[in-house]
C-alpha positions in Angstrom: 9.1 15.2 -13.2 8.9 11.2 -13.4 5.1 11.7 -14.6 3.2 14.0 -16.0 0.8 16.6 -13.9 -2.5 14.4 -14.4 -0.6 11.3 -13.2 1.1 12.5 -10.5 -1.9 14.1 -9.1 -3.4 11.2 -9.3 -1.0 9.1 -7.6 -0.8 12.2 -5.0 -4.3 11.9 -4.5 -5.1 8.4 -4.0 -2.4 8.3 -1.4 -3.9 11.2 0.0 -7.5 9.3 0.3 -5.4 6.3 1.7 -3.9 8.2 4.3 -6.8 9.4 5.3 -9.2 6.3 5.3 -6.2 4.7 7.4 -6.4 6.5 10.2 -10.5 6.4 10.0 -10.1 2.8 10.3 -7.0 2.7 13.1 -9.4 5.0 14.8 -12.1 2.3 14.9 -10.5 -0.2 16.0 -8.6 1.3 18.8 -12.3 1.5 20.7 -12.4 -1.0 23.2 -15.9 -1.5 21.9 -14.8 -2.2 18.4 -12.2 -5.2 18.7 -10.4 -6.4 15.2 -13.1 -9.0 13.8 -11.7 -12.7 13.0 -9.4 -13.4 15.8 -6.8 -10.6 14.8 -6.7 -8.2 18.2 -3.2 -8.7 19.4 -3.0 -10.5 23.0 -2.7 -8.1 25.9 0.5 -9.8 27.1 2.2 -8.7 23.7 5.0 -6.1 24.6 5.4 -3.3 22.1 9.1 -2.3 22.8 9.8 -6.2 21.7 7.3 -6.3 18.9 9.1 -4.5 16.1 11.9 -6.6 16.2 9.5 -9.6 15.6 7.9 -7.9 13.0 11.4 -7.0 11.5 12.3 -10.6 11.7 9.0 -11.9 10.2 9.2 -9.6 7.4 12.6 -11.0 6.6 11.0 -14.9 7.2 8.4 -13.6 4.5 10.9 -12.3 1.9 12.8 -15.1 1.9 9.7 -17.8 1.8 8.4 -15.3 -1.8 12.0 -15.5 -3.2 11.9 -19.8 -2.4 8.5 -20.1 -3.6 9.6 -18.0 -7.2 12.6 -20.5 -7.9 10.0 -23.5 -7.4 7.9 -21.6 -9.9 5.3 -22.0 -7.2 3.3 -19.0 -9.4 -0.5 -20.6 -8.2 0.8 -20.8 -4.3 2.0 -17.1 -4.2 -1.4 -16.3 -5.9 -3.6 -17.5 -3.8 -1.3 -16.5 -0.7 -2.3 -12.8 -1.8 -5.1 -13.4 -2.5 -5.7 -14.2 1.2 -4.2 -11.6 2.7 -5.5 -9.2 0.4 -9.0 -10.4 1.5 -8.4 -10.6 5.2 -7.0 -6.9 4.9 -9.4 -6.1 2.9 -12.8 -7.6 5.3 -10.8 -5.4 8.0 -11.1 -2.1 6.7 -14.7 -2.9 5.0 -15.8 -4.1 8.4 -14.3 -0.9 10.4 -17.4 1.2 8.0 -19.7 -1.4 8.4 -19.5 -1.2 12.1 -19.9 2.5 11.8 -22.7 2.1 10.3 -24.4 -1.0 12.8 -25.1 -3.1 10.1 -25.6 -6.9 11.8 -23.1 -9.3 10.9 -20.7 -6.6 9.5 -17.7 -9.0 9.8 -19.3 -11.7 7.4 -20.9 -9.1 5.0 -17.1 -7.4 5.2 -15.6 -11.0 4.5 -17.5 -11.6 1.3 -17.2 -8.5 -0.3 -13.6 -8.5 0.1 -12.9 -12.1 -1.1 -15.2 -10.9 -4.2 -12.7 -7.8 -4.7 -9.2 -9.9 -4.0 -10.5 -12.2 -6.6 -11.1 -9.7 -9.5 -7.8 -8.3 -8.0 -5.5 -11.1 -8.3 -7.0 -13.6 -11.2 -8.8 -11.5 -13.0 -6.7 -8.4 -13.5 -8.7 -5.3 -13.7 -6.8 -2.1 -12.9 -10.0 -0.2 -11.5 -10.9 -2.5 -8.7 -6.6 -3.1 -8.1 -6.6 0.8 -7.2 -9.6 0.7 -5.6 -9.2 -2.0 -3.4 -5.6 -0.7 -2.9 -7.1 2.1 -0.8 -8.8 -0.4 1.7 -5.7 -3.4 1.7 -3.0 -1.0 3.3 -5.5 0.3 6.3 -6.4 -3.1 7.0 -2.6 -4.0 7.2 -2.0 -1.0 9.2 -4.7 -1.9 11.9 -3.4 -5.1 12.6 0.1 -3.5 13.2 -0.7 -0.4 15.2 -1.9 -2.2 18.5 1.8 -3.7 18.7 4.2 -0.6 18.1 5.2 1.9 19.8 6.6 5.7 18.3 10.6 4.3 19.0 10.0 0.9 17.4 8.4 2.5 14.3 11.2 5.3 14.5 13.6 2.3 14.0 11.3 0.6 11.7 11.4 3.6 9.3 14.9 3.5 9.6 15.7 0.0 8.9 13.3 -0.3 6.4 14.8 3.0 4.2 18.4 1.1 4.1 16.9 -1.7 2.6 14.6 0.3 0.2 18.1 1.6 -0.6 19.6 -1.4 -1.2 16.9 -2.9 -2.9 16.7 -0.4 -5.7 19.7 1.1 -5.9 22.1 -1.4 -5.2 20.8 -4.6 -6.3 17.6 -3.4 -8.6 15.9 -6.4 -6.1 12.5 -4.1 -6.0 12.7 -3.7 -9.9 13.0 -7.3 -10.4 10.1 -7.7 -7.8 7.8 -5.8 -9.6 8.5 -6.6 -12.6 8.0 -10.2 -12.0 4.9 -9.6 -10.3 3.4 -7.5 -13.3 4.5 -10.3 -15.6 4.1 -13.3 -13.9 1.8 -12.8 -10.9 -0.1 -10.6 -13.3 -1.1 -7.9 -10.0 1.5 -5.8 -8.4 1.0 -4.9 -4.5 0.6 -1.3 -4.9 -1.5 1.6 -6.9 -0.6 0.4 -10.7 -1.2 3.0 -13.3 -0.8 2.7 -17.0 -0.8 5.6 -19.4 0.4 6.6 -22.7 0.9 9.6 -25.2 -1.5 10.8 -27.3 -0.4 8.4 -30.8 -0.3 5.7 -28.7 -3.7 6.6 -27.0 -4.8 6.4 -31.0 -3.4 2.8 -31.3 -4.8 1.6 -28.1 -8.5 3.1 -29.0 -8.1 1.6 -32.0 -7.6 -1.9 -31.3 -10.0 -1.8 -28.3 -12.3 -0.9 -31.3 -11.6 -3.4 -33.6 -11.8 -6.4 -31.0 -14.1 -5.1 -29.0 -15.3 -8.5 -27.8 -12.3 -9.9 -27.4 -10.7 -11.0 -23.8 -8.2 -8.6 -22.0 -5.5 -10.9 -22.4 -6.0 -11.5 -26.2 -6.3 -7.6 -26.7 -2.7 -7.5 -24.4 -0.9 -9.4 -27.1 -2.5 -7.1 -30.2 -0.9 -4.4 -28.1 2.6 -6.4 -27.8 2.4 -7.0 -31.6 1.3 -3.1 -32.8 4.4 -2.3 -29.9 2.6 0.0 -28.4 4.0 1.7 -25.4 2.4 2.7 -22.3 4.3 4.0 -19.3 3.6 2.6 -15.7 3.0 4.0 -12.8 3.3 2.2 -9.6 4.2 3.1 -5.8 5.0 0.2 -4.2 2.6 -0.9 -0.8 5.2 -0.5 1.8 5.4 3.1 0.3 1.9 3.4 1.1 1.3 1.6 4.3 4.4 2.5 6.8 3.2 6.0 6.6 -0.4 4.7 7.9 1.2 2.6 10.8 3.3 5.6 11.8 0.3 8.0 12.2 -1.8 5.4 13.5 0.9 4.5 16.1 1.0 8.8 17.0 -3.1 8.3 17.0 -2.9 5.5 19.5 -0.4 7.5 21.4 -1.6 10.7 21.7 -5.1 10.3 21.2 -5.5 12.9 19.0 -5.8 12.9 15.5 -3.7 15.9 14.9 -0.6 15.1 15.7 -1.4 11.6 13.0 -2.5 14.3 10.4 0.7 16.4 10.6 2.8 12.9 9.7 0.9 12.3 7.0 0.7 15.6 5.5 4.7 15.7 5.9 4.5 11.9 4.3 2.7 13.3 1.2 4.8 16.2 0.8 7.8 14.1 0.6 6.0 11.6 -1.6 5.5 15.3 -3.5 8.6 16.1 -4.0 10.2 12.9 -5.1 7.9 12.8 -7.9 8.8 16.5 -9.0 12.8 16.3 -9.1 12.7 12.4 -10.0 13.5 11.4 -13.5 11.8 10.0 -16.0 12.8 6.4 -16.7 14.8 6.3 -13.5 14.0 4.4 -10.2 13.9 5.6 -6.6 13.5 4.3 -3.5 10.6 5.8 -1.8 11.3 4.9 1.5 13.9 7.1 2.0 12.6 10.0 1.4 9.1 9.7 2.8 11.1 8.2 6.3 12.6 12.1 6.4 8.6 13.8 5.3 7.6 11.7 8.8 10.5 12.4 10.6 9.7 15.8 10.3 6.3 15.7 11.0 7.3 14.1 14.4 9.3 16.8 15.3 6.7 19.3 14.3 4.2 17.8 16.5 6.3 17.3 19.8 7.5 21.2 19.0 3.8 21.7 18.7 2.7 19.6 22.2 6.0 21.5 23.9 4.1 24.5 23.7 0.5 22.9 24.1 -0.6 24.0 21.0 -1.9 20.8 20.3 
């Protein structure tokens, strides 16, 4: 097992609640009543079975813009470029409960809250609101995308996206680096982050949150570096998280039925499942891969399941 039980229940469960908040907000939004707030609803000329190719090539474009802006050391610009996105995806998914609710000017009240949450997110560095707004960032995302693919462009999508998750781990350790530098540089990672430690180190840790108790985060960081103190991560990366969403939203939009979208992403979590059982410890996988055959799946279950109208 890569973790240990608690951990991996955790992670289990958080992308659980993800899942499931995803498809609460996909489901909002795809009411012609309830239109994506600041200027996001996709045009009605926009042609699904052309629109995951320009997704595929934009996500390229955006790759190689991040890898340009780390060789100019351009560490503030890449901040604050999260930090906007993570607060536009963020005012989304807020704004998709607020409407529920009819609460007057839901789409400003979502906006603020969510710029106050991507700034304790990315320049402040607190792990609870990182996983917390985690859960909201990836259904925001994942609204935006749904009204613009279809079930064969995120079939491909899947696809394509698992040979470079391949690649990108297992060939050229590119997602390792990423993270890494993100951790250490950018100081947030885009994804649920979870550090943890044995018992003795627990000891250590307690003890020097003890002793400089009023002492910043980032001056306690360094007593840790110094006592070398070791505390495992971990981390599932937000692609890992988010494709998942889009494909159930995209079977929601579909089918308009939120069966069919619960099926993916129970086989989505099941694969997520068993990666973390048989994975090592210390070792890296690419996620992708495996959770593209856990939806896969699910897609065949449900059109077995509509064949013979049981759903």
């Amino acid at each position: 097992m890569k973790h240990n039980l608690k951990i991996t229940i955790i992670l289990i469960v958080m992308f659980i609640i993800t899942q499931l908040i995803g498809l609460f907000v996909i489901s909002v939004y795809q009411s012609p009543e309830t239109p994506l707030p600041y200027n996001m609803q996709p045009p009605k000329e926009v042609q699904e079975q052309f629109s995951i190719f320009h997704i595929l090539i934009s996500f390229v474009i955006a790759i190689g813009v991040f890898l340009l802006l780390i060789r100019l050391n351009a560490e503030t610009f890449i901040r604050f470029w999260f930090f906007s996105v993570t607060a536009l995806a963020l005012a989304i998914a807020l704004n998709a409960f607020l409407t529920k609710t009819n609460i007057i000017y839901s789409a400003i009240i979502s906006l603020v809250v969510a710029l106050i949450l991507a700034y304790f997110k990315i320049f402040k560095r607190n792990i609870q609101i990182h996983n917390f707004s985690e859960l909201l960032i990836y259904p925001g995302i994942a609204a935006v995308l749904v009204p613009i693919i279809n079930i064969f462009g995120i079939i491909i999508f899947l696809l394509v996206i698992s040979l470079y998750d391949i690649w990108a781990v297992w060939h050229t350790q590119f997602m390792q680096k990423m993270a890494n530098y993100q951790i250490n540089n950018l100081r947030f990672f885009t994804g649920f982050f979870i550090p943890y430690a044995d018992k003795k180190q627990k000891q250590k840790i307690n003890l020097i949150k003890e002793k400089y108790i009023d002492k910043s985060d980032e001056f306690i960081e360094k007593k840790f570096k110094q006592a070398r103190i070791k505390v495992s991560l971990a981390i599932l990366g937000g692609g890992d998280i988010v494709f998942p969403i889009i494909t159930a939203g995209v079977f929601y939009k579909t089918y308009l039925s939120i069966i069919p979208s619960l099926i993916i992403a129970l086989f989505a979590t099941l694969a997520l499942l068993t990666l973390f059982m048989f994975a090592r410890k210390g070792k890296f996988y690419p996620a992708m891969p495996f959770l593209t055959i856990g939806i896969y799946l699910g897609m065949m279950i449900d059109w077995i399941l509509m064949s013979f109208k049981i759903i």
